[in-house]
RONU-273337 format. One record per atom (N, C-alpha, C, CB): residue in one letter; atom name; x, z, y. Coordinates in steps of 0.05 Angstrom, whole numbers, plus 5000, padded with zeros to 4 digits. Glycine has a CB too. Layout:
{vexlo "a" "CA" {X Z Y}}
...
# end
This chain:
{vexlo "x" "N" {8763 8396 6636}}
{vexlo "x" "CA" {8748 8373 6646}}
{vexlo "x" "C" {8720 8382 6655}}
{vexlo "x" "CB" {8746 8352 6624}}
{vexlo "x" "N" {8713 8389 6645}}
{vexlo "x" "CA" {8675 8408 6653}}
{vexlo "x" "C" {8676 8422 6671}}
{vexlo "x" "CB" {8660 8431 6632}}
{vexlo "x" "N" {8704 8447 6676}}
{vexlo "x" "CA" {8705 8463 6702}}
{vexlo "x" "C" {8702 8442 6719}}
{vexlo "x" "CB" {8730 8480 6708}}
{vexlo "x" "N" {8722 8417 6724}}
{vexlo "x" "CA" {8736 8400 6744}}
{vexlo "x" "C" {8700 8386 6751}}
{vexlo "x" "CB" {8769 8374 6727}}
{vexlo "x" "N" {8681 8380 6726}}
{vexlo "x" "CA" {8659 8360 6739}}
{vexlo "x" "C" {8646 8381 6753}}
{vexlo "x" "CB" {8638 8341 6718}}
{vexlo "x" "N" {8644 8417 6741}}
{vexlo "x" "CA" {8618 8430 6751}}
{vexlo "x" "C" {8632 8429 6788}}
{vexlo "x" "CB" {8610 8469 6731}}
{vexlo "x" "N" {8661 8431 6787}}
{vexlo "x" "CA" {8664 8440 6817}}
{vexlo "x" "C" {8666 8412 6831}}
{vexlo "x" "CB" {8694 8460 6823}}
{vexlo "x" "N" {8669 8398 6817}}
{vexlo "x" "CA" {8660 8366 6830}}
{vexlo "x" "C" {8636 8365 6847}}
{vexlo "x" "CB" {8653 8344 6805}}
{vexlo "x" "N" {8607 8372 6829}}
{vexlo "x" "CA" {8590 8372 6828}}
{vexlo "x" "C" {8578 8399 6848}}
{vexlo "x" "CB" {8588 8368 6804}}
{vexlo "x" "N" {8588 8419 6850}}
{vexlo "x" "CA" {8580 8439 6868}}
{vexlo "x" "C" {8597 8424 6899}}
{vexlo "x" "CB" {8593 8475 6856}}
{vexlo "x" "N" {8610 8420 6898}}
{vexlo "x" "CA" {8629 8410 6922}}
{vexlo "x" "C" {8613 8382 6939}}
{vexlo "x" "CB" {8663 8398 6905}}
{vexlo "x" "N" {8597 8366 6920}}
{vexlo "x" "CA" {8585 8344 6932}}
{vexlo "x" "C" {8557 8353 6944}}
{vexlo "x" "CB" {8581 8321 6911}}
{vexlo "x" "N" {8556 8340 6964}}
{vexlo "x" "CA" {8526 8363 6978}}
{vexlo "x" "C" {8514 8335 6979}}
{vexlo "x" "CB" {8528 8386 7018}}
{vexlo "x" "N" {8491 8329 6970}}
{vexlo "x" "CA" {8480 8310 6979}}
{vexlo "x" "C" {8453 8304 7002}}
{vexlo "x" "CB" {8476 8303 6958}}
{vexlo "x" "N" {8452 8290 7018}}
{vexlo "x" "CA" {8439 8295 7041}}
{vexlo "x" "C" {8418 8273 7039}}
{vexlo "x" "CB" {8457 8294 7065}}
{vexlo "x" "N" {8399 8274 7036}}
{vexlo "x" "CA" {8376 8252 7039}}
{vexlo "x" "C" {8367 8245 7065}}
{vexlo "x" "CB" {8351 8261 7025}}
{vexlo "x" "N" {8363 8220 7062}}
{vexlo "x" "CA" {8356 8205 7086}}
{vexlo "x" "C" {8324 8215 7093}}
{vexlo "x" "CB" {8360 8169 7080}}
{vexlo "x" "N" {8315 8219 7120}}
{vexlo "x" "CA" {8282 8240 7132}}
{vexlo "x" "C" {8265 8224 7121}}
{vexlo "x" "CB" {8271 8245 7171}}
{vexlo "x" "N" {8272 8198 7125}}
{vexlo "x" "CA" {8248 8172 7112}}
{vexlo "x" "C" {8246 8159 7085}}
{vexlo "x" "CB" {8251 8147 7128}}
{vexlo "x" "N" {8264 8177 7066}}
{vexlo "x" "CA" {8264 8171 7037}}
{vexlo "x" "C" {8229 8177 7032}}
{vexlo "x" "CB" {8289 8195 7016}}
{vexlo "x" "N" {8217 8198 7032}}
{vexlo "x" "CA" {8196 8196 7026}}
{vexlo "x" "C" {8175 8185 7027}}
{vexlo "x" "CB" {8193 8204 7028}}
{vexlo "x" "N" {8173 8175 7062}}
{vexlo "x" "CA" {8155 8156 7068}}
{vexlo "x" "C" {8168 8125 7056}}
{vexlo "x" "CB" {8149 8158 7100}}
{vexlo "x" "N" {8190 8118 7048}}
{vexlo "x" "CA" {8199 8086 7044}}
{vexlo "x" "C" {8192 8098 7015}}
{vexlo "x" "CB" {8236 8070 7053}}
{vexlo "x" "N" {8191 8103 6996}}
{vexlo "x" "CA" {8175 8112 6977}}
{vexlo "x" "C" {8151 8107 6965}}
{vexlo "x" "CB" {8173 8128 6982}}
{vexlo "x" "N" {8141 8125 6986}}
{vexlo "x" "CA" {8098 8130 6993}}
{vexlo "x" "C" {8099 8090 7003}}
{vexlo "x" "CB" {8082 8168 7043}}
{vexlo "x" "N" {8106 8089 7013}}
{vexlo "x" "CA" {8098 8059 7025}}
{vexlo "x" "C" {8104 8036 7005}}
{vexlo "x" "CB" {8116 8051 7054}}
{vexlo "x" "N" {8135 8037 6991}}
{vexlo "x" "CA" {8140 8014 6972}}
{vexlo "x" "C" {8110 8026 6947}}
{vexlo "x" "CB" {8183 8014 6955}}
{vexlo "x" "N" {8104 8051 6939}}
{vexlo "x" "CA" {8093 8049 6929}}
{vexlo "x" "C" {8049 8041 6933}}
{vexlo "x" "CB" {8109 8066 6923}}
{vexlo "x" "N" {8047 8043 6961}}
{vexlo "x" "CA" {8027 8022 6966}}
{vexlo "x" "C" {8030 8000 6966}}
{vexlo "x" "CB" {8018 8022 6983}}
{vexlo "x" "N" {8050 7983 6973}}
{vexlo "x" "CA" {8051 7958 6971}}
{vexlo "x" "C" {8044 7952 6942}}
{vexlo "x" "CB" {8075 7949 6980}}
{vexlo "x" "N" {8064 7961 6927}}
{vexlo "x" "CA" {8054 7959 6893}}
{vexlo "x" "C" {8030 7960 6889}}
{vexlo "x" "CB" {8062 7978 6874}}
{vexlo "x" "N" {8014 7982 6895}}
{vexlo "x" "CA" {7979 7986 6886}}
{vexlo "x" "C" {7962 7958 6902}}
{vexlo "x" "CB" {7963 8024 6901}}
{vexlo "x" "N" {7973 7947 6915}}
{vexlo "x" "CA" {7954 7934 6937}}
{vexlo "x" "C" {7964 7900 6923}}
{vexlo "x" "CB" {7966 7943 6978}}
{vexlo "x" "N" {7989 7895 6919}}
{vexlo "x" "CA" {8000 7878 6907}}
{vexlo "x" "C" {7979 7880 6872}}
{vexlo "x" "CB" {8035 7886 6909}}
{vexlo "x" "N" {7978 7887 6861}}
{vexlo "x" "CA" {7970 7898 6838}}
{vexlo "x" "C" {7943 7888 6841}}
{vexlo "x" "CB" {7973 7929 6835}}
{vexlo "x" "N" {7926 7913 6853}}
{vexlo "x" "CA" {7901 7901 6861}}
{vexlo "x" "C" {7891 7875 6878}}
{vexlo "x" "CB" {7892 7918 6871}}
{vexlo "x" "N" {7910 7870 6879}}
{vexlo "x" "CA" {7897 7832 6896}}
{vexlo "x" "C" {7900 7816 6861}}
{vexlo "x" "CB" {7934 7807 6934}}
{vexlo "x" "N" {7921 7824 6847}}
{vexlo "x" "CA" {7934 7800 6828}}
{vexlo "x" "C" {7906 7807 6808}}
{vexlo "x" "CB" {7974 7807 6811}}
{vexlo "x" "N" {7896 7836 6807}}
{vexlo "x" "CA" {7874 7839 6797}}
{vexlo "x" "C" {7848 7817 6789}}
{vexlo "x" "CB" {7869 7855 6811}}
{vexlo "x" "N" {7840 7825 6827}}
{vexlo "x" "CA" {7822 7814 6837}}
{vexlo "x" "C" {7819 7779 6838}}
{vexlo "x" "CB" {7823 7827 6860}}
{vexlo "x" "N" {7848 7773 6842}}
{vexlo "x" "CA" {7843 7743 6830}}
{vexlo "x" "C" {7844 7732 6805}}
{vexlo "x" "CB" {7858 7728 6839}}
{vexlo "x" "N" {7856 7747 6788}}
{vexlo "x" "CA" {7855 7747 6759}}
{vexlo "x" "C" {7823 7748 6753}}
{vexlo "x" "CB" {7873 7774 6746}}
{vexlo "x" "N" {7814 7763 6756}}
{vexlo "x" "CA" {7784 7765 6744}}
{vexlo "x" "C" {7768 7760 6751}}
{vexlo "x" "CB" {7774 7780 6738}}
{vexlo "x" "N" {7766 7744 6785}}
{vexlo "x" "CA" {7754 7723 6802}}
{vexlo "x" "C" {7761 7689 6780}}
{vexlo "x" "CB" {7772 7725 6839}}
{vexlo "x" "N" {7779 7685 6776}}
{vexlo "x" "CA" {7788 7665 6763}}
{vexlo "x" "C" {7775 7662 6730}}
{vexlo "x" "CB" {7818 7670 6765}}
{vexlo "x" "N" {7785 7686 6718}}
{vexlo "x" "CA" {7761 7687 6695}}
{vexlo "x" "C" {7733 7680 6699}}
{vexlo "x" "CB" {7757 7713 6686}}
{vexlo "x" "N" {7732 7698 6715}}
{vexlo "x" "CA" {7698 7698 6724}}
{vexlo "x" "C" {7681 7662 6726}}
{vexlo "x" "CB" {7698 7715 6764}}
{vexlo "x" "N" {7705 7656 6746}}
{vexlo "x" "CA" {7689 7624 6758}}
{vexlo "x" "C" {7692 7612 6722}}
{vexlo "x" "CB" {7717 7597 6793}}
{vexlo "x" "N" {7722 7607 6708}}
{vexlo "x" "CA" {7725 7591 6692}}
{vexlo "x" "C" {7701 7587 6675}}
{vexlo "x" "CB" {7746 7596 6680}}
{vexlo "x" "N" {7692 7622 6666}}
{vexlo "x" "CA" {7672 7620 6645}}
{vexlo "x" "C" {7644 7611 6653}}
{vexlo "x" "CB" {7669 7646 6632}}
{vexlo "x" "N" {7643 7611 6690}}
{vexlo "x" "CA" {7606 7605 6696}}
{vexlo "x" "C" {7613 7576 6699}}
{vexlo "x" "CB" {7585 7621 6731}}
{vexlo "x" "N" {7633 7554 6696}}
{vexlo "x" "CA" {7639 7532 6693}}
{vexlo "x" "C" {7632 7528 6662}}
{vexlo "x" "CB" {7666 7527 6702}}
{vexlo "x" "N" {7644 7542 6647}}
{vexlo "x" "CA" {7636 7536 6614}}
{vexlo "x" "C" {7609 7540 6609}}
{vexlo "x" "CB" {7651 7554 6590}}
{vexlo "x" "N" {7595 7556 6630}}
{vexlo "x" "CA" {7561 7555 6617}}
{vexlo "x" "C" {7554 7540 6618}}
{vexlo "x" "CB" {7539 7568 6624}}
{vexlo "x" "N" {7558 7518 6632}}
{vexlo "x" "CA" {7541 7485 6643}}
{vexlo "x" "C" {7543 7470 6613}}
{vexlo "x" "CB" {7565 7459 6675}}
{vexlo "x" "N" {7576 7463 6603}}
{vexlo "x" "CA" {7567 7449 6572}}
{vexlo "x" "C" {7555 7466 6550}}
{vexlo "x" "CB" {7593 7438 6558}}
{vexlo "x" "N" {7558 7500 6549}}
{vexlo "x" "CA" {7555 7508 6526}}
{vexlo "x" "C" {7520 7501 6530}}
{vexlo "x" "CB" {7568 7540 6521}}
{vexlo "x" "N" {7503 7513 6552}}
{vexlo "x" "CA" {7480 7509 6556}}
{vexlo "x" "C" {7462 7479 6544}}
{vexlo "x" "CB" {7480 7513 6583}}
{vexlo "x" "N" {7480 7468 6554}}
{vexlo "x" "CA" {7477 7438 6547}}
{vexlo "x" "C" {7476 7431 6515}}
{vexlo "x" "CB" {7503 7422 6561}}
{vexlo "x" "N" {7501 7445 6507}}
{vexlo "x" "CA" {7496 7436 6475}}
{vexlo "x" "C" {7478 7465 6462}}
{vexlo "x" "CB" {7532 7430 6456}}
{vexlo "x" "N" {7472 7480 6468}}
{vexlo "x" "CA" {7455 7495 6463}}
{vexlo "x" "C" {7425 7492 6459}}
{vexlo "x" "CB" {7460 7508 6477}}
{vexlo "x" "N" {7415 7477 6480}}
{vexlo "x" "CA" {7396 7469 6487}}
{vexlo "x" "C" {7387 7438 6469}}
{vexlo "x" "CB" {7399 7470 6515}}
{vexlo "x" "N" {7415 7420 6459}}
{vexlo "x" "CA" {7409 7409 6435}}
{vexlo "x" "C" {7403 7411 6411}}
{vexlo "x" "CB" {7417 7402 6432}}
{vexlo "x" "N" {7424 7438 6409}}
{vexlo "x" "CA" {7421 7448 6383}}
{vexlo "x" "C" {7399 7460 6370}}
{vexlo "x" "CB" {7436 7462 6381}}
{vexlo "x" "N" {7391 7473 6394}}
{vexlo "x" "CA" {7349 7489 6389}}
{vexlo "x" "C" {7336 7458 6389}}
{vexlo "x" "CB" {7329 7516 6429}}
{vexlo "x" "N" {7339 7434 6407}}
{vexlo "x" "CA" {7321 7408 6389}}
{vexlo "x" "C" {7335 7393 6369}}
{vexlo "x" "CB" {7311 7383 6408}}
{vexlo "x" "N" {7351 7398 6364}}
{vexlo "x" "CA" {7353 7385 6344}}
{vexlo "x" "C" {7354 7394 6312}}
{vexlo "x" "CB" {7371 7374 6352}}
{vexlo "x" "N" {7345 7423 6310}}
{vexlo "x" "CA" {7343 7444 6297}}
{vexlo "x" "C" {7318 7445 6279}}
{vexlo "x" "CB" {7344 7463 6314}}
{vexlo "x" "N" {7299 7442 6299}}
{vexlo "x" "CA" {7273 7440 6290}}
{vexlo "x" "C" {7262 7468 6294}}
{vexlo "x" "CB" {7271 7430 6262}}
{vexlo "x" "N" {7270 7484 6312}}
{vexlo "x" "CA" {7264 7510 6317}}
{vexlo "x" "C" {7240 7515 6337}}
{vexlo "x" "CB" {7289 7521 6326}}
{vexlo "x" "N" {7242 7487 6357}}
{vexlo "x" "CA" {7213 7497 6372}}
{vexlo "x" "C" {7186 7487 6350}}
{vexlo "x" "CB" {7208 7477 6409}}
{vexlo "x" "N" {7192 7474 6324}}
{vexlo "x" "CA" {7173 7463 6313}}
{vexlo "x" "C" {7162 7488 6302}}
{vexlo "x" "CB" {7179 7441 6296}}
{vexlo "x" "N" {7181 7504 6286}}
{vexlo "x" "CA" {7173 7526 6270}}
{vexlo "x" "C" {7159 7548 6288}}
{vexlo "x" "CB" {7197 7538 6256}}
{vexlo "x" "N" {7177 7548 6316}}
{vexlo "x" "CA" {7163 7567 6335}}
{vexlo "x" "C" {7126 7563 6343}}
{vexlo "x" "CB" {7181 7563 6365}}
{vexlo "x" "N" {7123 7534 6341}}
{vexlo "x" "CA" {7109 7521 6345}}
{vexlo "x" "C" {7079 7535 6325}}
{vexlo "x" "CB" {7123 7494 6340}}
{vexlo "x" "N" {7086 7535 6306}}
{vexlo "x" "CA" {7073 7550 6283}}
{vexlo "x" "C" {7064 7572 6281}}
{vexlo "x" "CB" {7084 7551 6268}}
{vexlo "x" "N" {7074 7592 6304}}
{vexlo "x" "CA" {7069 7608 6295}}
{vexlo "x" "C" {7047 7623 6320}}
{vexlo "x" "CB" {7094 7617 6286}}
{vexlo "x" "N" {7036 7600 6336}}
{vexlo "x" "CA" {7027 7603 6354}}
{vexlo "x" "C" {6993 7585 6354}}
{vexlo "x" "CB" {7050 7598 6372}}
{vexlo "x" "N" {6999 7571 6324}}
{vexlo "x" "CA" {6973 7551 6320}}
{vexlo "x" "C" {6952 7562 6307}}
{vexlo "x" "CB" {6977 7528 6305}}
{vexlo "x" "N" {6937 7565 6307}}
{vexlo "x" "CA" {6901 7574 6300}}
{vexlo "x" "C" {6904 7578 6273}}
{vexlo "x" "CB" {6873 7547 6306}}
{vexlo "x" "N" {6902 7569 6253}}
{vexlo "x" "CA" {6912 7569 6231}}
{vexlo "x" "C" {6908 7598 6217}}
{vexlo "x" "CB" {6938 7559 6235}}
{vexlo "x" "N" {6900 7600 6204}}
{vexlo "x" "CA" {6904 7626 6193}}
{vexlo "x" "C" {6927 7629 6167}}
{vexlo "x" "CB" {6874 7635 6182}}
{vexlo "x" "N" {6938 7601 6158}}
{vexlo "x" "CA" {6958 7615 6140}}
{vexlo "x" "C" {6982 7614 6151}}
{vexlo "x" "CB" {6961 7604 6114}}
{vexlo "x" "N" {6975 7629 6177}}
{vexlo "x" "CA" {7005 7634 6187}}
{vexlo "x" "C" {7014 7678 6180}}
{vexlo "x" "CB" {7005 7622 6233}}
{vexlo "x" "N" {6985 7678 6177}}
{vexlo "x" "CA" {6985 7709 6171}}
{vexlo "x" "C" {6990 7708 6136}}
{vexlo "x" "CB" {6950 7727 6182}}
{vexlo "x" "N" {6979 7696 6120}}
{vexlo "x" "CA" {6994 7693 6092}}
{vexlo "x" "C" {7026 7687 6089}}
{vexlo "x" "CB" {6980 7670 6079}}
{vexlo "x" "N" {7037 7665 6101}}
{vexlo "x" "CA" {7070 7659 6099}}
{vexlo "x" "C" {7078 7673 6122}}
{vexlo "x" "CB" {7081 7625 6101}}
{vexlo "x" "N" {7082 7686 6136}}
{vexlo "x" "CA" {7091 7694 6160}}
{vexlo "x" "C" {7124 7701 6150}}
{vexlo "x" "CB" {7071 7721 6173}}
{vexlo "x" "N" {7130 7711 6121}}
{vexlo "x" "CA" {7158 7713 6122}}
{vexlo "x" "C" {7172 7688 6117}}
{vexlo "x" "CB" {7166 7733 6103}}
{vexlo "x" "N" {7157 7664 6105}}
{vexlo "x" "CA" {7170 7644 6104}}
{vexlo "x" "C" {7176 7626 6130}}
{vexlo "x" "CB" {7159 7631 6085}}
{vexlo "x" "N" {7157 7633 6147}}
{vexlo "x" "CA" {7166 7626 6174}}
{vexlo "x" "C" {7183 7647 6183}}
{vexlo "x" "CB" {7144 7622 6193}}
{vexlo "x" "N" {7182 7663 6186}}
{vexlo "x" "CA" {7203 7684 6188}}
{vexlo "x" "C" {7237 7667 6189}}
{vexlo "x" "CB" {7199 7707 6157}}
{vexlo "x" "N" {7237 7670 6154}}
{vexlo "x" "CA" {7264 7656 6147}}
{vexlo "x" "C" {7263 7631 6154}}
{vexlo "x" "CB" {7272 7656 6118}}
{vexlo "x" "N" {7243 7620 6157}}
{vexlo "x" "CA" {7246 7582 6170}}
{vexlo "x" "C" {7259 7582 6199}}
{vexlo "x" "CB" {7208 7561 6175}}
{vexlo "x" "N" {7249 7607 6219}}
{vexlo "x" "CA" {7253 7608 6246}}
{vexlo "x" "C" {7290 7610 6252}}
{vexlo "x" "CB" {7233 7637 6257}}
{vexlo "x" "N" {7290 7633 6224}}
{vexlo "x" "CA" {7320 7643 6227}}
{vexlo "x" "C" {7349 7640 6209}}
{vexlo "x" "CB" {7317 7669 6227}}
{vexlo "x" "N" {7339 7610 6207}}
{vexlo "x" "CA" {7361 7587 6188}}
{vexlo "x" "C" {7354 7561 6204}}
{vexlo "x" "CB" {7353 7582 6146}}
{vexlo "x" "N" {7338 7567 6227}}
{vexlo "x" "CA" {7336 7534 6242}}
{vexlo "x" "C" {7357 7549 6268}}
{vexlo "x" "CB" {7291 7517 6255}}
{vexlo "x" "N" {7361 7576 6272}}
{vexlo "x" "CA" {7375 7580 6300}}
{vexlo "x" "C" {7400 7572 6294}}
{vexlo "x" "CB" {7376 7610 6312}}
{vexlo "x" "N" {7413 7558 6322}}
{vexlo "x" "CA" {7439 7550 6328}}
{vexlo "x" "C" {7458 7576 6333}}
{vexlo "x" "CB" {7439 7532 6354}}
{vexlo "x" "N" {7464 7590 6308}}
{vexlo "x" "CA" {7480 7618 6326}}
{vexlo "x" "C" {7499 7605 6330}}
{vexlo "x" "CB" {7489 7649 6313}}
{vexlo "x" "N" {7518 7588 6317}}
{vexlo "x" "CA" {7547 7585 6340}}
{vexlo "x" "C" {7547 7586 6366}}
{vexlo "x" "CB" {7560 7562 6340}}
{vexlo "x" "N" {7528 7566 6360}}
{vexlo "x" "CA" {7519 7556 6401}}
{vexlo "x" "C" {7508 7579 6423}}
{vexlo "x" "CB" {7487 7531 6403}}
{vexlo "x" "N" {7494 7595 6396}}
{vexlo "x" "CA" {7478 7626 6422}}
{vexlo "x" "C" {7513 7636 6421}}
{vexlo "x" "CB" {7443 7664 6401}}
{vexlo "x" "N" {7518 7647 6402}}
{vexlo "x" "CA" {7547 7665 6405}}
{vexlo "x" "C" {7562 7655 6428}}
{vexlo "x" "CB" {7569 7663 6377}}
{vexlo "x" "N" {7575 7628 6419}}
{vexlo "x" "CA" {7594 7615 6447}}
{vexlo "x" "C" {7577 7622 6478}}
{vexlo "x" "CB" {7597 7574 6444}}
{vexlo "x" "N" {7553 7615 6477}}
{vexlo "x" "CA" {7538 7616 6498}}
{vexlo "x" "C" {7533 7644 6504}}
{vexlo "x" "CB" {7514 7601 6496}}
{vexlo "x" "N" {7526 7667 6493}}
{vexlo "x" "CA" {7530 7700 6504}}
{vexlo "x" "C" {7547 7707 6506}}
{vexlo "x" "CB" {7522 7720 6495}}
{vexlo "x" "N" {7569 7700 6497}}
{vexlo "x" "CA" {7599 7707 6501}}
{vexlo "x" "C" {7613 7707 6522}}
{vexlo "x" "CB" {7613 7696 6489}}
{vexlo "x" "N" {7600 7673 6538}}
{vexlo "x" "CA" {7613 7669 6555}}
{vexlo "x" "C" {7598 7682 6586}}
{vexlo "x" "CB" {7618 7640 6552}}
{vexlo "x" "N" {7573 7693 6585}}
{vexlo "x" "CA" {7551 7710 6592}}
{vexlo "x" "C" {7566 7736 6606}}
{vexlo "x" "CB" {7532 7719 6564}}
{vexlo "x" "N" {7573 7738 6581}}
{vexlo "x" "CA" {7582 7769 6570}}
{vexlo "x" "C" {7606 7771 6593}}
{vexlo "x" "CB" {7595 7773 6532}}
{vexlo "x" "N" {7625 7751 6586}}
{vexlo "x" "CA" {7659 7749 6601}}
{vexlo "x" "C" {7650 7740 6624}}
{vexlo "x" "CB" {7686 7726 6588}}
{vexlo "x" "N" {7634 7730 6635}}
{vexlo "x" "CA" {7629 7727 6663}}
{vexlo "x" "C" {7615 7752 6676}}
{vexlo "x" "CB" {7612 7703 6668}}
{vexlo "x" "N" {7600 7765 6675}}
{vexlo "x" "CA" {7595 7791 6672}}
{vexlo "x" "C" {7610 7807 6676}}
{vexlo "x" "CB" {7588 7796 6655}}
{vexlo "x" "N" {7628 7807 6661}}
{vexlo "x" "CA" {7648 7831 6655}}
{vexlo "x" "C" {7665 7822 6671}}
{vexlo "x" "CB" {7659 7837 6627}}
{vexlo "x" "N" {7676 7801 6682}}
{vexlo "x" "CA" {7689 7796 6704}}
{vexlo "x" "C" {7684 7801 6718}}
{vexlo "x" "CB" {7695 7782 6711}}
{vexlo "x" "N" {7660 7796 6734}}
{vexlo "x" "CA" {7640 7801 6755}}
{vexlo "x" "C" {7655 7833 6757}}
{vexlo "x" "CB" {7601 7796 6746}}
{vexlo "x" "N" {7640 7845 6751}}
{vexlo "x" "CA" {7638 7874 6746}}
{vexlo "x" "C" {7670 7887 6751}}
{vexlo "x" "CB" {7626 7879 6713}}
{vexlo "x" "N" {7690 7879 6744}}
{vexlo "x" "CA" {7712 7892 6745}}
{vexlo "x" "C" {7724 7875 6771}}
{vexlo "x" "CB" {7729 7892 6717}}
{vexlo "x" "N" {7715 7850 6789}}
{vexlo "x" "CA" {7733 7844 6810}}
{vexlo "x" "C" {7706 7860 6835}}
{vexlo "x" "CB" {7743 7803 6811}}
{vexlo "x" "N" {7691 7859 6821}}
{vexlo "x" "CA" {7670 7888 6841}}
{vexlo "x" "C" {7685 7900 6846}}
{vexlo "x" "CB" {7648 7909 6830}}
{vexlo "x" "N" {7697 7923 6826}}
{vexlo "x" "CA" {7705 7949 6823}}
{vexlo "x" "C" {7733 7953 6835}}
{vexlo "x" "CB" {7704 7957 6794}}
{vexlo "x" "N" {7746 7921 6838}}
{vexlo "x" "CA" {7774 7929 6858}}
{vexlo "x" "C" {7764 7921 6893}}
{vexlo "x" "CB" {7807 7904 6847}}
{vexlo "x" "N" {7740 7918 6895}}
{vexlo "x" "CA" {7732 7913 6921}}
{vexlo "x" "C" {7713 7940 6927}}
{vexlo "x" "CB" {7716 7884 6924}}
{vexlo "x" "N" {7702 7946 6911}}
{vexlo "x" "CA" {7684 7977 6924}}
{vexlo "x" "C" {7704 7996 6932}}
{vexlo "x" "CB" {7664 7996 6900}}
{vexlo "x" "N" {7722 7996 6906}}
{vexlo "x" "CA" {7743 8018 6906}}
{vexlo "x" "C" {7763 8025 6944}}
{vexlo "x" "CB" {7769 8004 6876}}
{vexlo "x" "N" {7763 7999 6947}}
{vexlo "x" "CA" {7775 7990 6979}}
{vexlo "x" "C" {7800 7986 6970}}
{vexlo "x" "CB" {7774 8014 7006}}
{vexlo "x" "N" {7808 7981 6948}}
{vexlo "x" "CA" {7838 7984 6934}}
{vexlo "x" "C" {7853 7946 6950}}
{vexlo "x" "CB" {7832 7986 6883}}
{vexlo "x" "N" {7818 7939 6949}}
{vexlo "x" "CA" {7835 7902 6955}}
{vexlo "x" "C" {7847 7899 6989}}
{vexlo "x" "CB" {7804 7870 6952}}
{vexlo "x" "N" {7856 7886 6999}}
{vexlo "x" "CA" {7862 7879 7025}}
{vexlo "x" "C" {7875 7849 7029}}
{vexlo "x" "CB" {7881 7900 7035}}
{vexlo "x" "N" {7854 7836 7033}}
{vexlo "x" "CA" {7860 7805 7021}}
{vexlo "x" "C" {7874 7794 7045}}
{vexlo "x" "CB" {7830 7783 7013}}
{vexlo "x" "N" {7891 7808 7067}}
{vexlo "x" "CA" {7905 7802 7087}}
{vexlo "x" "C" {7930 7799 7070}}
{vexlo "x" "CB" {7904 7821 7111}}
{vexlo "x" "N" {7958 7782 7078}}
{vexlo "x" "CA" {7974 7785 7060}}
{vexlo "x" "C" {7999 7792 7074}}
{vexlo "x" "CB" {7975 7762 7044}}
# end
């Protein structure tokens, strides 16, 4: 049985078609170009969603520092007063138990992911990888 496949196998000549390589080279641009558009709208799409979420996070952010009492303490530390140089650590800790970190976190985060979107649907347009013809 093994003689019968090797002379099987020497006996079959196989002949490739001249344009296998280029239908190849080409299905395989289409892929990179396909790829890089799904990219580029992927992280255009991130991008917008999160500079849409800055509008409420800002918003409740900006409550949360008044309603905190944080510009009051800030307030303090800017008044004539000289026992601001005696307590200075109790304002210290007053300044930094009145901050809203949920609200900064959600709010740099979403900074951060817009940014970082930004930055990577750049990087499929410098690259020349995009071709937004379809």
């Amino acid at each position: 049985m093994r003689k019968e496949l090797i002379k099987a196998f020497h006996n079959a000549v196989y002949e490739s078609d001249g344009d296998l390589a280029k239908n190849i080279w080409n299905t395989l641009a289409i892929r990179e170009k396909r790829t890089a558009r799904l990219k580029f709208f992927a992280f255009s799409f991130i991008g917008f969603i999160s500079l849409i979420g800055l509008v409420p996070a800002f918003i409740a952010l900006f409550d949360d520092f008044a309603q905190s009492g944080f510009y009051e303490y800030l307030s303090l530390a800017f008044s004539n007063n000289g026992a601001i140089v005696s307590y200075w650590k109790e304002l210290a800790f007053s300044l930094g138990e009145s901050l809203p970190v949920m609200s900064l976190i959600i709010s740099f985060s979403l900074i951060f992911i817009f940014f970082l979107s930004l930055r990577y649907a750049m990087k499929q347009i410098i690259k020349g990888q995009l071709s937004l013809s379809f």
